[in-house]
C-alpha positions as CSV (number, residue, x, y, z in Angstrom):
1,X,-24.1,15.0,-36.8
2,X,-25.2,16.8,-33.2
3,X,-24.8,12.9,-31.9
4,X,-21.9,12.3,-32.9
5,X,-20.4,15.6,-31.6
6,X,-21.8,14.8,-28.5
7,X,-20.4,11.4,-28.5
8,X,-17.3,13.0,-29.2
9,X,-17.3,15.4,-26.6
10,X,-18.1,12.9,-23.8
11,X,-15.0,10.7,-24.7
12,X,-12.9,13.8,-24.6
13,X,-14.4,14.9,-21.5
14,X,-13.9,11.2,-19.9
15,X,-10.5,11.0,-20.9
16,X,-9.2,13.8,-20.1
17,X,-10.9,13.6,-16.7
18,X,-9.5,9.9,-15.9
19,X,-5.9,10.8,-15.1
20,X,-7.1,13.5,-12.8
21,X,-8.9,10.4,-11.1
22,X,-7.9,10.0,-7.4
23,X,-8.7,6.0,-8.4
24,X,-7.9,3.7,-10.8
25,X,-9.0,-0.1,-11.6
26,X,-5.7,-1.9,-12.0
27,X,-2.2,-0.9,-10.4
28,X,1.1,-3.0,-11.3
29,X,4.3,-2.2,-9.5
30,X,7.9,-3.1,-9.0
31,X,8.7,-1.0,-6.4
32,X,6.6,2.5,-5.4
33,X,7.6,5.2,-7.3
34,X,8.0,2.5,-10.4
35,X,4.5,1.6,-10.4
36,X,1.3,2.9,-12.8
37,X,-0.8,4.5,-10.4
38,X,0.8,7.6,-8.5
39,X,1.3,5.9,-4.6
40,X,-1.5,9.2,-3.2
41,X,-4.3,7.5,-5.4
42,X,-6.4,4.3,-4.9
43,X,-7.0,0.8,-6.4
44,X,-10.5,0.2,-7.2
45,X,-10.0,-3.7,-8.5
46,X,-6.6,-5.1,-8.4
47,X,-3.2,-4.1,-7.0
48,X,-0.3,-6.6,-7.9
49,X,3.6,-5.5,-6.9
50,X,6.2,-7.9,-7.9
51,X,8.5,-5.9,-4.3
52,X,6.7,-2.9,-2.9
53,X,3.7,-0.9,-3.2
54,X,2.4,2.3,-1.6
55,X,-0.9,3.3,-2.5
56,X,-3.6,5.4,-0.4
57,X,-6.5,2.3,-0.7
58,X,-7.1,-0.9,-2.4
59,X,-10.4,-2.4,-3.0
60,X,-10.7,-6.2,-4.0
61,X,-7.8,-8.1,-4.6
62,X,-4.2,-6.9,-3.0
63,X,-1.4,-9.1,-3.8
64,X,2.3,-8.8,-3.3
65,X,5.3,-8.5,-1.3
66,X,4.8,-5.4,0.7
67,X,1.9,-4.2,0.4
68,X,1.2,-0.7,2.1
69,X,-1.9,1.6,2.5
70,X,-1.3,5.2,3.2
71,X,-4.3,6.0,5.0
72,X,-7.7,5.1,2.9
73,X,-10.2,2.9,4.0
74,X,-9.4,-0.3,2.2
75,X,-11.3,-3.4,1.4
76,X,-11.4,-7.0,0.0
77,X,-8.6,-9.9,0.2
78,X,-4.8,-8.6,0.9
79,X,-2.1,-11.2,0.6
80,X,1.2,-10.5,0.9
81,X,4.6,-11.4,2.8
82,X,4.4,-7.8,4.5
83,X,0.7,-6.1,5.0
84,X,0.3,-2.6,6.3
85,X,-2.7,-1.0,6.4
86,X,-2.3,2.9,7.6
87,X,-6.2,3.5,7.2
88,X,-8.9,0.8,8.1
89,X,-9.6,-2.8,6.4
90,X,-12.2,-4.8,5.9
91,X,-12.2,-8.6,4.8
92,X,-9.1,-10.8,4.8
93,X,-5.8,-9.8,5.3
94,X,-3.5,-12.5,5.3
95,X,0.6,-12.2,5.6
96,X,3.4,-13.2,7.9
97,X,3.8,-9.8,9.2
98,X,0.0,-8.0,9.1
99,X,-0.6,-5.0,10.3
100,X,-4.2,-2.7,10.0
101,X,-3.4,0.9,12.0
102,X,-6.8,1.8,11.5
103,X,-10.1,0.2,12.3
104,X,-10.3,-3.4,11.4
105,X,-13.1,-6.1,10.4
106,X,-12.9,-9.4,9.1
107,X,-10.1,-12.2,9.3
108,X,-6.7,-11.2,10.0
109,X,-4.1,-14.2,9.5
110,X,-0.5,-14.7,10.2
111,X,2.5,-15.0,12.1
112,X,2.4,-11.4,13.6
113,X,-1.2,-10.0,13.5
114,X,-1.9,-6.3,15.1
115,X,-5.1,-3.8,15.1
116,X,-5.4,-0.8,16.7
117,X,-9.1,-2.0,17.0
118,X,-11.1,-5.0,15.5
119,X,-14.0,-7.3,15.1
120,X,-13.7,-10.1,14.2
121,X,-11.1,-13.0,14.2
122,X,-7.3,-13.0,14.9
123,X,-5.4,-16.2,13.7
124,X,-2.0,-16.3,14.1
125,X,0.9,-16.9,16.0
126,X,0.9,-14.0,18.2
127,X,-1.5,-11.3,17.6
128,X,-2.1,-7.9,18.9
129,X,-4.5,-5.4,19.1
130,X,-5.3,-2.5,21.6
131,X,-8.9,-3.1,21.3
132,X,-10.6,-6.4,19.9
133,X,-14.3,-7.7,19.8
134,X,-14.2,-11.2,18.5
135,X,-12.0,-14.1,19.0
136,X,-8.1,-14.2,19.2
137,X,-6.5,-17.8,18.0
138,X,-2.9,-18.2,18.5
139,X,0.1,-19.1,20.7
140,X,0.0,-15.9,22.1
141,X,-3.1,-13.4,22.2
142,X,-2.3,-9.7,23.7
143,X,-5.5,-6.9,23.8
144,X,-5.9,-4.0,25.9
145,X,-9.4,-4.5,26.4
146,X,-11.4,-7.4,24.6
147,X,-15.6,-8.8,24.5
148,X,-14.5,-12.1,23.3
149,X,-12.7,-14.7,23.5
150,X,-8.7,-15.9,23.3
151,X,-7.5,-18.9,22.8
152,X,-4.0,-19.7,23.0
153,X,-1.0,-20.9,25.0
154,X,-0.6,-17.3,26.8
155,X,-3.8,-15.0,26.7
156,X,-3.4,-11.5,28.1
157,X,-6.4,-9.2,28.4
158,X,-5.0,-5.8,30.3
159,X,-8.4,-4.1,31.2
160,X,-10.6,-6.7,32.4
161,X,-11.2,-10.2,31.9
162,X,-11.4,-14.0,33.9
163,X,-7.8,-12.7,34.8
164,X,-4.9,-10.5,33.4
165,X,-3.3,-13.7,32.0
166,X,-3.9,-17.2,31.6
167,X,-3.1,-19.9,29.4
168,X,-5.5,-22.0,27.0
169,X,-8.4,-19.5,27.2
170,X,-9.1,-16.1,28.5
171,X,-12.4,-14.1,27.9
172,X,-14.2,-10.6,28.7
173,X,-17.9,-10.0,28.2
């Protein structure tokens, strides 16, 4: 009888506790505020929106339209036809239009690709970042400052490198 009341009182104390939960395994949206999980909590698993999605992190799999971060530190694979990340990514984000406001590490692919600062590699049409150690692949490749390489048509590197600009490859060690 103690054992079972004990039982008992766990599941009560779990549940009651799990929508008080600042995370949540799966999140399924139309467009934020329709969504299951409030857009100020995290995605521990799997984040699919069929339009838009606001959430503060999302670990694993992130798939969508628009998919937007509010500020958490966010990991795993993010595909999407619009990717913002507010807060700092790590793994593979990969969208037309991707964007990581924070720190970034990993692969970032597309057709616009920007970090505030990143390591690792930059594939896309014309990619961005104000800070980058790593490699930047793409028609055109803009950093502040870079230690690595760019690889493109235009390659601009403002602080340092073989020069400002130059085409085919640029590089800053």
């Amino acid at each position: 009888m103690k054992m079972r009341s004990l039982f008992a009182a766990s599941v009560l104390a779990i549940a009651a506790a799990a929508p008080l939960s600042a995370q949540q395994p799966i999140q399924i949206a139309l467009v934020t505020p329709v969504q299951i999980v409030p857009e100020n909590q995290s995605v521990t698993v799997l984040r699919f929106n069929f339009l838009y999605s606001v959430n503060r992190s999302v670990q694993y799999v992130d798939l969508g339209f628009v998919n937007v971060t509010s500020g958490g530190a966010s990991q795993g694979v993010q595909w999407a036809v619009v990717a913002i990340n507010k807060g700092s990514f790590t793994g593979w984000q990969v969208a037309p239009i991707a964007v990581t406001q924070g720190p970034f590490l990993g692969l970032q692919s597309g057709w616009f690709t920007s970090a505030r600062q990143g390591r690792g590699v930059q594939w896309g049409v014309v990619n961005t970042a104000r800070s980058w150690n790593g490699l930047q692949f793409g028609l055109v490749n803009y950093t502040q400052r870079l230690h690595g390489v760019q690889i493109g048509l235009i390659n601009i590197i403002q602080q340092g490198g073989a020069l400002p600009v130059l085409p085919i490859v640029n590089w800053s060690f």
